[in-house]
mmJSON file of the N, C-alpha and C atoms, coordinates in Angstrom:
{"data_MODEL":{"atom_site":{
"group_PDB":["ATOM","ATOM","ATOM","ATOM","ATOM","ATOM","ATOM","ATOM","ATOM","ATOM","ATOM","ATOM","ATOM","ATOM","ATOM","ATOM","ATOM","ATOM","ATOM","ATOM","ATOM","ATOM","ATOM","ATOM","ATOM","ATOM","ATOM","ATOM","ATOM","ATOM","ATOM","ATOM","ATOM","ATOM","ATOM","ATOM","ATOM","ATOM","ATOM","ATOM","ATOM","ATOM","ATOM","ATOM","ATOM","ATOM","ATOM","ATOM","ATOM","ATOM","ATOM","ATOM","ATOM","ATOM","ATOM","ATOM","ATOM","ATOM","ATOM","ATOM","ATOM","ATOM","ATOM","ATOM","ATOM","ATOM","ATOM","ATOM","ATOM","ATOM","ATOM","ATOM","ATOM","ATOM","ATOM","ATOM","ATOM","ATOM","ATOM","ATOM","ATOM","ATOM","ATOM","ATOM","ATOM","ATOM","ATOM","ATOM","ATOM","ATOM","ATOM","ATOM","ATOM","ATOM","ATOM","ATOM","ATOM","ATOM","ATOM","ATOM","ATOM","ATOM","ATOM","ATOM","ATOM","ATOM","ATOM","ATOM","ATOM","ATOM","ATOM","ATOM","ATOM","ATOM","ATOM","ATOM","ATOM","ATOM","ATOM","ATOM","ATOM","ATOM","ATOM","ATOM","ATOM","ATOM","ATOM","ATOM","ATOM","ATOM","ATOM","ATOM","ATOM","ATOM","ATOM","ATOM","ATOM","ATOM","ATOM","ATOM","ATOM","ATOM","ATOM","ATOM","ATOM","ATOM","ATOM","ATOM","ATOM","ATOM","ATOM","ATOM","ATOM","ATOM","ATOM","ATOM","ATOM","ATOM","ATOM","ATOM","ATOM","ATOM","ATOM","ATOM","ATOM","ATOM","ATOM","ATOM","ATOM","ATOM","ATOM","ATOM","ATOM","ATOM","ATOM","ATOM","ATOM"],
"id":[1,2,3,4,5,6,7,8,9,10,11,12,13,14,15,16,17,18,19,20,21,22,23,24,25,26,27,28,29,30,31,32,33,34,35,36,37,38,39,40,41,42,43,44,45,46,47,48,49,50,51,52,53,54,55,56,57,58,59,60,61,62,63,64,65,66,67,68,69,70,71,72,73,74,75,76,77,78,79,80,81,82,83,84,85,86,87,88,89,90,91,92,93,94,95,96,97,98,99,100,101,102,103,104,105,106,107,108,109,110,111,112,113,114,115,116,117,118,119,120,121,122,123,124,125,126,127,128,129,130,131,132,133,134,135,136,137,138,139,140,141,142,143,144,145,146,147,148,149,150,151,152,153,154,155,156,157,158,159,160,161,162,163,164,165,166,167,168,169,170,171,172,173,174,175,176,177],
"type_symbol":["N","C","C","N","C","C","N","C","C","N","C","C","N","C","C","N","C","C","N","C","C","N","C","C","N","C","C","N","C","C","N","C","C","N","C","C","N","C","C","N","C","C","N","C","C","N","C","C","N","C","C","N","C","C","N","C","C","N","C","C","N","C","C","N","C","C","N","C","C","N","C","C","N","C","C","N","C","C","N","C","C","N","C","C","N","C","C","N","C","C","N","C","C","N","C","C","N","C","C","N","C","C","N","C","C","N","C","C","N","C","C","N","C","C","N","C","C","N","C","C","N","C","C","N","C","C","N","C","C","N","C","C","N","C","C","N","C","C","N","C","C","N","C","C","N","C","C","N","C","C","N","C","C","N","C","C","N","C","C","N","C","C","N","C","C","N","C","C","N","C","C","N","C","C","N","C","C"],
"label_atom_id":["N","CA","C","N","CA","C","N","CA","C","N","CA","C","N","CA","C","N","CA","C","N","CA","C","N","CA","C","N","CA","C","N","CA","C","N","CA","C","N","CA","C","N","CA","C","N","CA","C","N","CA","C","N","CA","C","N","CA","C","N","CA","C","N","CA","C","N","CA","C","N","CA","C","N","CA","C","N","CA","C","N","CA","C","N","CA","C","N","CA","C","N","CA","C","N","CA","C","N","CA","C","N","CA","C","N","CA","C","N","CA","C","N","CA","C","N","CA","C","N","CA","C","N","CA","C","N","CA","C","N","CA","C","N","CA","C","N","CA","C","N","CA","C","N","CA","C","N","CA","C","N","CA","C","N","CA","C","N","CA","C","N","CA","C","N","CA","C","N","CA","C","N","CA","C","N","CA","C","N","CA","C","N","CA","C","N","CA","C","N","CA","C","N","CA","C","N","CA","C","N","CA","C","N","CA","C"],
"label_alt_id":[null,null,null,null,null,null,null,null,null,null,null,null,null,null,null,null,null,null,null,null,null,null,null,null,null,null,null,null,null,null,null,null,null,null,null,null,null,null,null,null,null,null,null,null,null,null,null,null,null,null,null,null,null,null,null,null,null,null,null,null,null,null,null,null,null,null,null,null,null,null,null,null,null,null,null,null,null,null,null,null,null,null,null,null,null,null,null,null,null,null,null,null,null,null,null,null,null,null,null,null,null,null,null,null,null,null,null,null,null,null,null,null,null,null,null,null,null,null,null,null,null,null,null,null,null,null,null,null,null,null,null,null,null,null,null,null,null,null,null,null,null,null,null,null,null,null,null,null,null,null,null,null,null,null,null,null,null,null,null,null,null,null,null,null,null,null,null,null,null,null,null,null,null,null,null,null,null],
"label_comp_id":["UNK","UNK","UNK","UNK","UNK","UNK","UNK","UNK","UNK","UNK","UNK","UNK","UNK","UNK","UNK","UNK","UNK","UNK","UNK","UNK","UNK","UNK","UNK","UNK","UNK","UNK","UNK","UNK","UNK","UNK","UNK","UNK","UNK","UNK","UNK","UNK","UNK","UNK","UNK","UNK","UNK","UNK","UNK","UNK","UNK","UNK","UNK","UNK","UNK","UNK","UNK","UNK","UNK","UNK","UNK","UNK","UNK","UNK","UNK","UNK","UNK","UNK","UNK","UNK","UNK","UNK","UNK","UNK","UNK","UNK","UNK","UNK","UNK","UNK","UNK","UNK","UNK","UNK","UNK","UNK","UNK","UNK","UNK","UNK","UNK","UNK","UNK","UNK","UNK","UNK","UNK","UNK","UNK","UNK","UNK","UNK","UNK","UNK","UNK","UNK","UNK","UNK","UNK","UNK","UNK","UNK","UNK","UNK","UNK","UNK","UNK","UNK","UNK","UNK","UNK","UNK","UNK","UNK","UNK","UNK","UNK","UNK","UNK","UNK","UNK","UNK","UNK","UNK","UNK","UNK","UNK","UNK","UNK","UNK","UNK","UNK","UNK","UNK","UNK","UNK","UNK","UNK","UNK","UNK","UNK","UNK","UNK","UNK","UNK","UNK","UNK","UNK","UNK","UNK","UNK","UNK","UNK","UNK","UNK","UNK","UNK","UNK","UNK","UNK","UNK","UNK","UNK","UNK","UNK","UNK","UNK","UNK","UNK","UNK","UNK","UNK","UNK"],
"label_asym_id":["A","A","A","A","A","A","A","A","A","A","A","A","A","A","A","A","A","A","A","A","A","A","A","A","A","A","A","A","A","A","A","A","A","A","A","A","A","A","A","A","A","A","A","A","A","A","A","A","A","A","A","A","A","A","A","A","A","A","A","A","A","A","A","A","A","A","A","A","A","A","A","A","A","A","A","A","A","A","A","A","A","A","A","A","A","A","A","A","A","A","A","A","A","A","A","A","A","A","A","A","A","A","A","A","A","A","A","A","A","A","A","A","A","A","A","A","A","A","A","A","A","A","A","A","A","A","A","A","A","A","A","A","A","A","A","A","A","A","A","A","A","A","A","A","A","A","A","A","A","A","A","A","A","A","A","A","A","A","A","A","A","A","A","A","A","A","A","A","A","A","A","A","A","A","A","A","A"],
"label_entity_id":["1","1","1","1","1","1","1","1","1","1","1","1","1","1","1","1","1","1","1","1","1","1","1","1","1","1","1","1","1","1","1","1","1","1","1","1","1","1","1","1","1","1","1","1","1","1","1","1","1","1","1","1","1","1","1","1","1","1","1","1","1","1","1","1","1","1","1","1","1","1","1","1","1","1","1","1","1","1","1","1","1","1","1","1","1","1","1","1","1","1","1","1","1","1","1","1","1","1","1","1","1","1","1","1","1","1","1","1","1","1","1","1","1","1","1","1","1","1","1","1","1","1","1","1","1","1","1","1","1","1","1","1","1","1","1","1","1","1","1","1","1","1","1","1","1","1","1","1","1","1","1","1","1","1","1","1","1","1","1","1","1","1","1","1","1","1","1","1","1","1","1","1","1","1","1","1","1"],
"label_seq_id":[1,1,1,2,2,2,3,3,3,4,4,4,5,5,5,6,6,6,7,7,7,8,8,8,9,9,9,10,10,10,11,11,11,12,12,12,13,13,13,14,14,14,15,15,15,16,16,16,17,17,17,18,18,18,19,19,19,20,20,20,21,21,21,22,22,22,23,23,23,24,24,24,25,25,25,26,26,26,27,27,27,28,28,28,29,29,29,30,30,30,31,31,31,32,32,32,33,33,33,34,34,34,35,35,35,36,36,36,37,37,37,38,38,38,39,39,39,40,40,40,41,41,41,42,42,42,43,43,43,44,44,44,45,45,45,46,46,46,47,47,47,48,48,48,49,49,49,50,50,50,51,51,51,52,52,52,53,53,53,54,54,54,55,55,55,56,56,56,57,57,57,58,58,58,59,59,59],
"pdbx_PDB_ins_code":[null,null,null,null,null,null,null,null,null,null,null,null,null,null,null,null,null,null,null,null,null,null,null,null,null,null,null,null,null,null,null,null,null,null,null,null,null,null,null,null,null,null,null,null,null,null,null,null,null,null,null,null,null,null,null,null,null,null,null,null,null,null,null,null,null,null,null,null,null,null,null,null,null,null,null,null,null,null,null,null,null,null,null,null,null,null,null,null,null,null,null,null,null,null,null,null,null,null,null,null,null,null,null,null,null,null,null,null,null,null,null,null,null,null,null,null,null,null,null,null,null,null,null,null,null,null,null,null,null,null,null,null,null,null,null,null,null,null,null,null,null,null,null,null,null,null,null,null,null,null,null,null,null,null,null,null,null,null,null,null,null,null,null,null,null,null,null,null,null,null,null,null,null,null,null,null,null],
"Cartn_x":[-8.372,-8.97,-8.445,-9.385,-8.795,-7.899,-6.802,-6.703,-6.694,-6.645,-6.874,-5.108,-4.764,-3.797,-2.939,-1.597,-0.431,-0.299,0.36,1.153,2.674,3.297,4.183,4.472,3.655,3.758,3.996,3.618,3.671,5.03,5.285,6.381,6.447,6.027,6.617,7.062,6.159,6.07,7.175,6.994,8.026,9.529,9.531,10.94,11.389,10.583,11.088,11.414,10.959,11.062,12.416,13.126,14.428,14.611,15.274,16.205,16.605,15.157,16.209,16.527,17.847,18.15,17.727,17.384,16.181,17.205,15.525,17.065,16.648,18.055,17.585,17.348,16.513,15.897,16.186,16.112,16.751,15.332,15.378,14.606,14.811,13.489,13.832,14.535,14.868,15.111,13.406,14.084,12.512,11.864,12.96,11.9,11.609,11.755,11.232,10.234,10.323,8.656,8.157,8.209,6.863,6.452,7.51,6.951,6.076,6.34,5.434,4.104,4.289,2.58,2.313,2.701,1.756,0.94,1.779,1.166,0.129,0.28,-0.118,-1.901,-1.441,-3.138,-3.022,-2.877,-3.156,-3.461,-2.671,-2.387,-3.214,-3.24,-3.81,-4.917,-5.46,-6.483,-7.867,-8.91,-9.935,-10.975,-11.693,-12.378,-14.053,-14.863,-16.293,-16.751,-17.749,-18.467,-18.218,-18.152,-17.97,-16.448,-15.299,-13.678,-13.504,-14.238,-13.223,-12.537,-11.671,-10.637,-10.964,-12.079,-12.191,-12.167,-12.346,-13.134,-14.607,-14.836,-15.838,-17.318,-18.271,-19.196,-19.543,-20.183,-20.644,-22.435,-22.993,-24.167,-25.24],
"Cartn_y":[-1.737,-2.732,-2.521,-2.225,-2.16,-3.539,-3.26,-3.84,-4.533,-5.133,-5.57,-5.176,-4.105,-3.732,-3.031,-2.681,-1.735,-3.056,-2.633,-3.382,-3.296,-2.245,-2.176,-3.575,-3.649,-5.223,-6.386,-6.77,-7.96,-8.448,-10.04,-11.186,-10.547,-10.044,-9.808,-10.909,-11.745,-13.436,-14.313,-13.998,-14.937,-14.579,-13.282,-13.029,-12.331,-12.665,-12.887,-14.285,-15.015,-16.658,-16.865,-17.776,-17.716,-19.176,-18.947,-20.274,-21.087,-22.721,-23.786,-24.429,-25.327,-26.122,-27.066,-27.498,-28.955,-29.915,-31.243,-32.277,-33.274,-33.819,-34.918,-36.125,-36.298,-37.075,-38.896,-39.827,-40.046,-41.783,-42.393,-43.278,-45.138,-45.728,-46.797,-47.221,-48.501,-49.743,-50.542,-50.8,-51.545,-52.621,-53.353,-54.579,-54.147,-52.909,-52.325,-51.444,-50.901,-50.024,-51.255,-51.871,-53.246,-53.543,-53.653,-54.3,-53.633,-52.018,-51.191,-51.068,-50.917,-50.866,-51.947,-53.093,-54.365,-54.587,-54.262,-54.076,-52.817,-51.428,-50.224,-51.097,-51.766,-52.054,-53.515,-54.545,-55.217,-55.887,-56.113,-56.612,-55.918,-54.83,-53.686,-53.35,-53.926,-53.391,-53.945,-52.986,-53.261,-54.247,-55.006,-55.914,-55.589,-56.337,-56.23,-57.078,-56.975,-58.691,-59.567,-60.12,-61.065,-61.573,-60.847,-61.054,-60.53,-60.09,-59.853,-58.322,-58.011,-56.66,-56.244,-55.89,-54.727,-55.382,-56.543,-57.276,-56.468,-56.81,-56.704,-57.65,-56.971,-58.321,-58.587,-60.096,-60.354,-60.144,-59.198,-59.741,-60.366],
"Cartn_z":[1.22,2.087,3.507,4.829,5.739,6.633,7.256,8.298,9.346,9.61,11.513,12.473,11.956,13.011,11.672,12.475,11.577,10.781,9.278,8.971,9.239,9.711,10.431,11.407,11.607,13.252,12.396,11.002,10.509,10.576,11.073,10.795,12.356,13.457,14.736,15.287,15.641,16.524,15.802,14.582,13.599,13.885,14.361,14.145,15.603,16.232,17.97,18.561,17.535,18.237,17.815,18.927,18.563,17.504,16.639,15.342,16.408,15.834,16.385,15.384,15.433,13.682,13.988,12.44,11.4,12.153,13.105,13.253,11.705,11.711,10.961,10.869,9.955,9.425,9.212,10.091,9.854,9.186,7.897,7.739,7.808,8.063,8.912,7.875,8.271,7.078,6.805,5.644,4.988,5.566,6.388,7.261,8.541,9.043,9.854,9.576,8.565,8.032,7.667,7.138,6.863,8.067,9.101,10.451,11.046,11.348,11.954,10.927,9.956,8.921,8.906,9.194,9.352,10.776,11.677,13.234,13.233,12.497,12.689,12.042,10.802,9.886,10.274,10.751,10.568,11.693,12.663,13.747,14.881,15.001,16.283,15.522,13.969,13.643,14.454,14.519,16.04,15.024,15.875,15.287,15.439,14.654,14.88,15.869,16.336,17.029,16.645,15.698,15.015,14.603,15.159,14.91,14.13,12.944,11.392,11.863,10.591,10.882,9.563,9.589,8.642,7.201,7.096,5.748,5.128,3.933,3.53,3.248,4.122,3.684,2.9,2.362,1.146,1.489,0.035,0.132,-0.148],
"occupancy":[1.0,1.0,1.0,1.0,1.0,1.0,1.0,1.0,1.0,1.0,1.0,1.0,1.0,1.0,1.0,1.0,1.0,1.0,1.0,1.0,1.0,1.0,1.0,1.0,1.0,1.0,1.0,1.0,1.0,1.0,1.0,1.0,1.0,1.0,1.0,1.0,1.0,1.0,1.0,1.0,1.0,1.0,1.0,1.0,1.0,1.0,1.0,1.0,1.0,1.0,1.0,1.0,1.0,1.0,1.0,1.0,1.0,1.0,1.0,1.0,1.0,1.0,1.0,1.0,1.0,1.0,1.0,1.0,1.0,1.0,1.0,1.0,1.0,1.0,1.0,1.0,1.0,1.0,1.0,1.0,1.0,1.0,1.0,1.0,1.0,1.0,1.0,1.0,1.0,1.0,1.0,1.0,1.0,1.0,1.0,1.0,1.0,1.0,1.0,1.0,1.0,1.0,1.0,1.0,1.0,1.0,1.0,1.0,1.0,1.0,1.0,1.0,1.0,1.0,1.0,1.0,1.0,1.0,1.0,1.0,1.0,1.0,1.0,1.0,1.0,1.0,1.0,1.0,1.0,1.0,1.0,1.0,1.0,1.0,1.0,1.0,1.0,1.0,1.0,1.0,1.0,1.0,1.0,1.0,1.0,1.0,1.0,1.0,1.0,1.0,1.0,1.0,1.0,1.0,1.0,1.0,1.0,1.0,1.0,1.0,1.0,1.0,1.0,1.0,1.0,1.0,1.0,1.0,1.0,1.0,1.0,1.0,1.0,1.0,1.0,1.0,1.0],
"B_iso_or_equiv":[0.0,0.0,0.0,0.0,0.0,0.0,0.0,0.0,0.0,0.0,0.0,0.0,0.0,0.0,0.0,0.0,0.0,0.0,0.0,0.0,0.0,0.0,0.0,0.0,0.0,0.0,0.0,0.0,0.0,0.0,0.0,0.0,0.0,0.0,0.0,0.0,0.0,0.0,0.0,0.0,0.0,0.0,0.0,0.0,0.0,0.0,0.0,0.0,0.0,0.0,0.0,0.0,0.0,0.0,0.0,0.0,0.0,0.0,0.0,0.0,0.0,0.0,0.0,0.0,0.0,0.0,0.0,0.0,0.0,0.0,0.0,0.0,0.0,0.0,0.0,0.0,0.0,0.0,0.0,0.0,0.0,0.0,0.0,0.0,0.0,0.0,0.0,0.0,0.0,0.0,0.0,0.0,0.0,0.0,0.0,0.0,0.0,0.0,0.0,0.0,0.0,0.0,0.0,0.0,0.0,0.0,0.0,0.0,0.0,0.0,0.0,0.0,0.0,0.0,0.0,0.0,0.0,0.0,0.0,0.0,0.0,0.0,0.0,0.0,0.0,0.0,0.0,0.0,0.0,0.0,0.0,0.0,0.0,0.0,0.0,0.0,0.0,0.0,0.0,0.0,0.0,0.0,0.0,0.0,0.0,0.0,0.0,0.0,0.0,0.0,0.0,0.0,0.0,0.0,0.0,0.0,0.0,0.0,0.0,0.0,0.0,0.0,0.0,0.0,0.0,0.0,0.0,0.0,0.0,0.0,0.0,0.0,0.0,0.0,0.0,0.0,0.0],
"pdbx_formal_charge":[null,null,null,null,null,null,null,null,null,null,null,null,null,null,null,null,null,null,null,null,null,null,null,null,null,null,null,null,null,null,null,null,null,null,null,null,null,null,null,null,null,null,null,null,null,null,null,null,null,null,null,null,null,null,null,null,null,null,null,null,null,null,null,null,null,null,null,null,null,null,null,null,null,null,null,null,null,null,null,null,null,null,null,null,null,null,null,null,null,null,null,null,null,null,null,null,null,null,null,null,null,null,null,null,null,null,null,null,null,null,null,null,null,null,null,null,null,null,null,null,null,null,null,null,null,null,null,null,null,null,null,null,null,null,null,null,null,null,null,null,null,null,null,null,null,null,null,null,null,null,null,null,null,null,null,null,null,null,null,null,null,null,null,null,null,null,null,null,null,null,null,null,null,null,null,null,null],
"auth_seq_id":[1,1,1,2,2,2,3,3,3,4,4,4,5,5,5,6,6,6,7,7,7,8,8,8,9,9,9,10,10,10,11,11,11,12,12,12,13,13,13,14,14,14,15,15,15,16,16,16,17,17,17,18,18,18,19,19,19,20,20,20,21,21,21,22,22,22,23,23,23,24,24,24,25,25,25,26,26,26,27,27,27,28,28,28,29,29,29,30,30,30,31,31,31,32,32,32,33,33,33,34,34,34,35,35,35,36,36,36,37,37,37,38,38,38,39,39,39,40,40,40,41,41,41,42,42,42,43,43,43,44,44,44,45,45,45,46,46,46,47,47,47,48,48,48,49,49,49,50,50,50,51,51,51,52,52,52,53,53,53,54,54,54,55,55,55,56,56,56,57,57,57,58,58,58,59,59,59],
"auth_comp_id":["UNK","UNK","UNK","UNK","UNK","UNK","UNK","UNK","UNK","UNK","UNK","UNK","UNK","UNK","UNK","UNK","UNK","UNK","UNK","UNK","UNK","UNK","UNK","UNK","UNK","UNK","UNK","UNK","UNK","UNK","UNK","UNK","UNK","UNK","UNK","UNK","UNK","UNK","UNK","UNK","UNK","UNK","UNK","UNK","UNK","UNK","UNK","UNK","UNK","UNK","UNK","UNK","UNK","UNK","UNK","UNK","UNK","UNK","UNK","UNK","UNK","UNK","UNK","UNK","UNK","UNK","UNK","UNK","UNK","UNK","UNK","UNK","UNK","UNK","UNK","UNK","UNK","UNK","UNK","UNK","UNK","UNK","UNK","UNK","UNK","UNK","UNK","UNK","UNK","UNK","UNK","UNK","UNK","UNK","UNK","UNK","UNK","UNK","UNK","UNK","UNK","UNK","UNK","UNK","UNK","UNK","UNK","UNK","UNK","UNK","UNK","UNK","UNK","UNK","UNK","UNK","UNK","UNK","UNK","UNK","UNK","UNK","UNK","UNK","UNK","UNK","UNK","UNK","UNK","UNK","UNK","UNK","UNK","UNK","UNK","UNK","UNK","UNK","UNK","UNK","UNK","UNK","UNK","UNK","UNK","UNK","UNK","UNK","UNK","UNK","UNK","UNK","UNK","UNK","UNK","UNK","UNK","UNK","UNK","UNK","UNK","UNK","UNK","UNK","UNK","UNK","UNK","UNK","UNK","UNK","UNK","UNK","UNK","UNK","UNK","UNK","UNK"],
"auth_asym_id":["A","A","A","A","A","A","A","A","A","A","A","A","A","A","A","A","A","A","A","A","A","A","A","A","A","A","A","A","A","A","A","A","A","A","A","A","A","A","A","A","A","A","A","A","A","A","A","A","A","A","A","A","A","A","A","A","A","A","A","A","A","A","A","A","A","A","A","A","A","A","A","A","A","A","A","A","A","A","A","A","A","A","A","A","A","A","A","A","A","A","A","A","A","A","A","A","A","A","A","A","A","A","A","A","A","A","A","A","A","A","A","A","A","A","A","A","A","A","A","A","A","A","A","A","A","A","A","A","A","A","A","A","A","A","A","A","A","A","A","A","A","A","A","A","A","A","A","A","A","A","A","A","A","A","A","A","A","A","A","A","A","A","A","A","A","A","A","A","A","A","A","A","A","A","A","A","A"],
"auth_atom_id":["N","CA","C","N","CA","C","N","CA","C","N","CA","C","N","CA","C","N","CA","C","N","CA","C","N","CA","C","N","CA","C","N","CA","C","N","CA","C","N","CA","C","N","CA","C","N","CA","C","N","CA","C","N","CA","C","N","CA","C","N","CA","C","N","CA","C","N","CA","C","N","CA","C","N","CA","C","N","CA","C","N","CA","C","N","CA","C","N","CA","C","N","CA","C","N","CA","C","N","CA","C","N","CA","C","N","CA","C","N","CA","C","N","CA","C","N","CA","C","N","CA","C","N","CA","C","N","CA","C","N","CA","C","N","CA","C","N","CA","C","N","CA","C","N","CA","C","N","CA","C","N","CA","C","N","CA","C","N","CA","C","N","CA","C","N","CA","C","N","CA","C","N","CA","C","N","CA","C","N","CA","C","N","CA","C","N","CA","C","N","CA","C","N","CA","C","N","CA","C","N","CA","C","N","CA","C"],
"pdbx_PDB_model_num":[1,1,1,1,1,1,1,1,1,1,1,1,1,1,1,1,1,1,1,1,1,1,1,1,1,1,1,1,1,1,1,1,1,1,1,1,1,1,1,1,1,1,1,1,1,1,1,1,1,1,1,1,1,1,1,1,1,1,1,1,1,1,1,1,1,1,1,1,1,1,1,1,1,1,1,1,1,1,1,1,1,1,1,1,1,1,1,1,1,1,1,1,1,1,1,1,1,1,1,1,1,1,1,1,1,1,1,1,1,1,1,1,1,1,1,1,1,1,1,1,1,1,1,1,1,1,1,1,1,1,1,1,1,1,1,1,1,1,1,1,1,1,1,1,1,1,1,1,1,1,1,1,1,1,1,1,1,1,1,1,1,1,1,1,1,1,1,1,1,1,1,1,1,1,1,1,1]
}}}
């Protein structure tokens, strides 16, 4: 199967970029992830004409 260049050249870009180290990680506390996913869906969620946030209509 041909090519698109040497395989000689493969991992070049990969292994000219210089090693930066993993930062870490560091996770919220739980009444702070509730806080942000309640504001992220609930609060900042955009509304219709009519006010609702993304309810379902009845029909």
């Amino acid at each position: 199967m041909p090519t698109h260049g040497s395989l000689t050249k493969a991992g070049k870009v990969r292994a000219q970029t210089p090693k930066v180290d993993r930062m870490e990680r560091t996770s919220l506390s739980p009444r702070k992830r509730m806080r942000s996913n309640y504001s992220k869906r609930i609060a900042n969620a955009p509304t219709d004409r009519w006010g609702n946030r993304g309810r379902r209509r009845r029909r």
